[in-house]
Residue, then its C-alpha position, 0 to 999 in steps of 0.5 A: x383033298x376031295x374030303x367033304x369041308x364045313x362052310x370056311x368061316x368069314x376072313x378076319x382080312x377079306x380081300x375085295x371080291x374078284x379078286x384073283x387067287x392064283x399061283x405059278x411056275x416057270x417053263x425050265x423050271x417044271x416042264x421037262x421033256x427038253x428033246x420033245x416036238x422039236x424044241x430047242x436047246x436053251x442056255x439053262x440045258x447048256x448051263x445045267x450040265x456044266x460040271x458044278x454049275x448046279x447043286x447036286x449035278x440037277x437039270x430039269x431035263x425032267x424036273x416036274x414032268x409038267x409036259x406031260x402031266x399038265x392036266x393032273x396039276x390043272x386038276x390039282x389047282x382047280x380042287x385048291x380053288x386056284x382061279x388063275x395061273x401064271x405059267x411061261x412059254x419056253x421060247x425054243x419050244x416055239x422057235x428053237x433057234x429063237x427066230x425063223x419059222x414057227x414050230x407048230x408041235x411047240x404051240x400046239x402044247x400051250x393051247x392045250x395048256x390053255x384049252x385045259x385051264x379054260x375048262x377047269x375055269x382057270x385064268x390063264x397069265x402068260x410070261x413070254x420070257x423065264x430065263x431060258x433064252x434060246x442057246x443059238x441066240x447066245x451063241x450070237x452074243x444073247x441079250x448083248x446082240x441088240x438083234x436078240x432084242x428084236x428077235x424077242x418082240x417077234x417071238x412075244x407077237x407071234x404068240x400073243x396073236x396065236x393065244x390072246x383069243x383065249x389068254x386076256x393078260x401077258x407079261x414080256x419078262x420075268x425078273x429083268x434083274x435076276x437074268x442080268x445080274x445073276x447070268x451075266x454079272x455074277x456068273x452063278x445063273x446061265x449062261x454063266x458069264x461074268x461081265x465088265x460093268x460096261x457089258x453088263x450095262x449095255x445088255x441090261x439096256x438091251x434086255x429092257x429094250x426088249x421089253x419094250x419092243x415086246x409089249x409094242x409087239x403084242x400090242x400090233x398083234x394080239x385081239x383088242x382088249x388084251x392087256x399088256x405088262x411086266x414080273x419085276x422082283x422090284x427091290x422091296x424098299x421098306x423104311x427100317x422105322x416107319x417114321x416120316x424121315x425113313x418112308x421119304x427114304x425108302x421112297x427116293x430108294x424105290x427109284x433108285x434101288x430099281x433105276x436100270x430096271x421098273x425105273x426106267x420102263x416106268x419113267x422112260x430115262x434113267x436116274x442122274x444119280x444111276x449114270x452118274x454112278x456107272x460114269x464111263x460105263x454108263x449104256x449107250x442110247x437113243x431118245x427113241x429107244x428110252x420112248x419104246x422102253x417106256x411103252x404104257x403097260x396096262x398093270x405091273x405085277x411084282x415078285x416080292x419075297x424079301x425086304x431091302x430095309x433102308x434107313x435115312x442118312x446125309x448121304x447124297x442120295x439121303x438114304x442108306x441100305x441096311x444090311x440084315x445082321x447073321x442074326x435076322x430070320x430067314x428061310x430054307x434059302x439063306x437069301x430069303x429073309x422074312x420081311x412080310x411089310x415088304x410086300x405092303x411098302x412095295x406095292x404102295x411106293x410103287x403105286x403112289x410113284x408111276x401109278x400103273x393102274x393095276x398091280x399083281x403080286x406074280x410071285x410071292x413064296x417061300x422055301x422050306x426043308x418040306x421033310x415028310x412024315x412017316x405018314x406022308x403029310x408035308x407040315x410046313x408050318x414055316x412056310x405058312x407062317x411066312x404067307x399068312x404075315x405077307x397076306x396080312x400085309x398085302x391086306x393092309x395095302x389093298x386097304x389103303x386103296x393100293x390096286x393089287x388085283x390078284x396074288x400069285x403063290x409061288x410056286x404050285x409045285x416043287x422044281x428045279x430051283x435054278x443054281x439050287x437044283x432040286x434042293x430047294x423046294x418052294x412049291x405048296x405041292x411036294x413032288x416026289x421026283x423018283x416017283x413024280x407023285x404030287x402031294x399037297x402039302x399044309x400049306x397047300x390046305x391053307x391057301x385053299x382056306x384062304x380062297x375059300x374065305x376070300x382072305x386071311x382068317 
């Protein structure tokens, strides 16, 4: 990658100047090291080691090795021309049991993390909560107890006011609906649980309260001028036809499709149509818990990586959900289907319904089979292929005046994929777990060109 290049030729699509290229991880997902300085045990180390609970038998006992090779991937990111980064705390590295008192060793990794990427001319954006809530805390009824709600604002204002010297943007939360539905519905993410609706509802409220008293938190506790927001993988509502009927379609399922979730943080009530649905197992509440929950936020960043086409119908709610036929093209995950004019329905429906004030794309990525040549080279051109047309859409939004400040590729680094273990990989960085060893992939020299022209060629 050191090799010497032309002048990149001028972007076809450039993106306004200052605008933040970044990419990211997660705490569980690349750091490793899970017995170190003091951490304690979350509810993935519980989940990753259940017999058949994940692919292959993976843990992230070790995964990327982050915790000790975070200054060769901040050196990996400054030669991209990565300008920003989000990265996640992992909770029990700072209070092992959730609460208490403070583990200094724990802390003291994340300001060298900071200190590292300051030095490198990195910025840094901090999630507070990826998923790996503290084991002890479930073991008292995790995001079903109201404490854990409590619980997290503490955690989130101890850290913002331990780093907001150096880090100027925080989010609460990573993906709301994923920890919820997959972890305590589904069953098929930690802690592996599969909950009755009116469970499932009651902690869903409880983990947007938690949000919300987090965001109060940081805000008592962080330096003037920090600012405060959310990672939602919002349901990417996109009209099946770009046509009058279906775009008011897609815009009355962006509140819907999303009610217990950006909705409510956005609106501070949930939809009629959403109690309604849930009847009798709808969440109990207060007027002062929709107030906290509906805290101002300074910007929204979005996890976009697929479309939830909908189409017009008669229906009460006047739209219908469209299931993608076996047919539709998809990535290595088969969840994952390419939809590159999600990205530019999300953020301008979400934009033009709460008007945040600035918009992030947190994460936008893809998986591929990523098999390496005989020469090591990782041409991952379908993986190219999907963040070129995503760019280009998100190009087409910046340009109707949508305000997304900054773009996220996920992920830096191949990792522990969650319930997919090592199988999956989405990083533009191929890791060769036995190894360790990082080798960027084609993608990776994408991206860099993309930096470099500040936009899409």
């Amino acid at each position: 990658m050191g090799e010497a290049r032309p002048a990149p030729v001028p972007a076809r699509m450039p993106f306004p100047h200052g605008f933040l290229w970044g990419s990211a991880t997660a705490s569980y997902q690349v750091e490793g090291a899970v017995h170190e300085d003091g951490r304690g045990p979350t509810i993935w180390d519980t989940f990753s080691h259940l017999p058949g609970a994940v692919a292959g038998g993976d843990t992230g006992d070790v995964s990327t090795d982050y915790y000790h090779r975070y200054k060769q991937d901040i050196a990996l990111m400054k030669e991209l021309g990565v300008r920003s980064y989000r990265f996640s705390i992992a909770w029990s590295r700072i209070f092992p049991t959730g609460s208490g008192a403070a583990n200094p060793k724990g802390l003291d990794f994340y300001h060298r993390v900071v200190d590292e990427l300051l030095a490198s001319g990195i910025e840094p954006f901090c999630t507070l909560y990826h998923w790996d809530l503290p084991q002890a805390l479930q073991d008292k009824g995790g995001w079903e107890n109201r404490d854990t709600a409590q619980a997290f604002a503490e955690y989130a204002g101890y850290v913002a006011g331990k780093l907001s010297d150096r880090v100027r943007r925080f989010m609460t939360m990573n993906e709301i609906r994923s920890f919820v539905e997959l972890g305590y519905q589904q069953g098929t993410h930690a802690p592996g649980l599969k909950l009755s609706a009116a469970r499932v509802a009651q902690l869903n409220h409880y983990a947007v309260l938690a949000h919300g008293m987090a965001v109060q938190a940081i805000r008592a506790a962080a330096r003037p001028g920090t600012q405060v927001g959310i990672a939602d993988n919002v349901q990417a509502t996109t009209p099946l036809i770009e046509t009058a009927p279906h775009i008011q379609a897609a815009t009355r399922a962006m509140r819907e499709q999303n009610a217990q979730y950006l909705t409510v943080i956005c609106e501070g009530k949930y939809t009629d149509a959403y109690l309604r649905r849930l009847g009798l197992d709808a969440p109990k509440f207060t007027a002062e818990e929709m107030k906290i929950i509906s805290s101002p936020l300074d910007f929204i960043g979005l996890n976009i990586y697929q479309p939830t086409y909908v189409r017009a119908d008669d229906s009460e709610l006047g739209y219908a959900v469209v299931t993608p036929p076996a047919s539709f093209p998809h990535m290595y995950s088969s969840w994952l289907y390419v939809g590159p004019e999600s990205i530019y329905w999300a953020t301008r429906l979400v934009n033009q319904l709460w008007n945040p004030g600035e918009l992030y794309i947190t994460e936008n990525g893809a998986s591929s089979s990523d098999v390496p040549q005989s020469d090591g080279t990782i041409v991952d051109s379908d993986r190219i292929m999907y963040l070129r047309n995503y760019l280009g859409q998100l190009h087409r939004a910046i340009v109707e005046g949508v305000p997304v400040k900054g773009y996220f590729v996920w992920s830096l680094l191949d990792n522990f994929e969650w319930a997919d273990g090592y199988g999956k990989r989405f990083g533009i960085v191929y890791v060769d777990y036995a190894t360790q060893k990082r080798t960027p992939k084609m993608s990776a020299m994408f991206y860099r060109e993309v930096i470099a022209r500040g936009g899409v060629a």
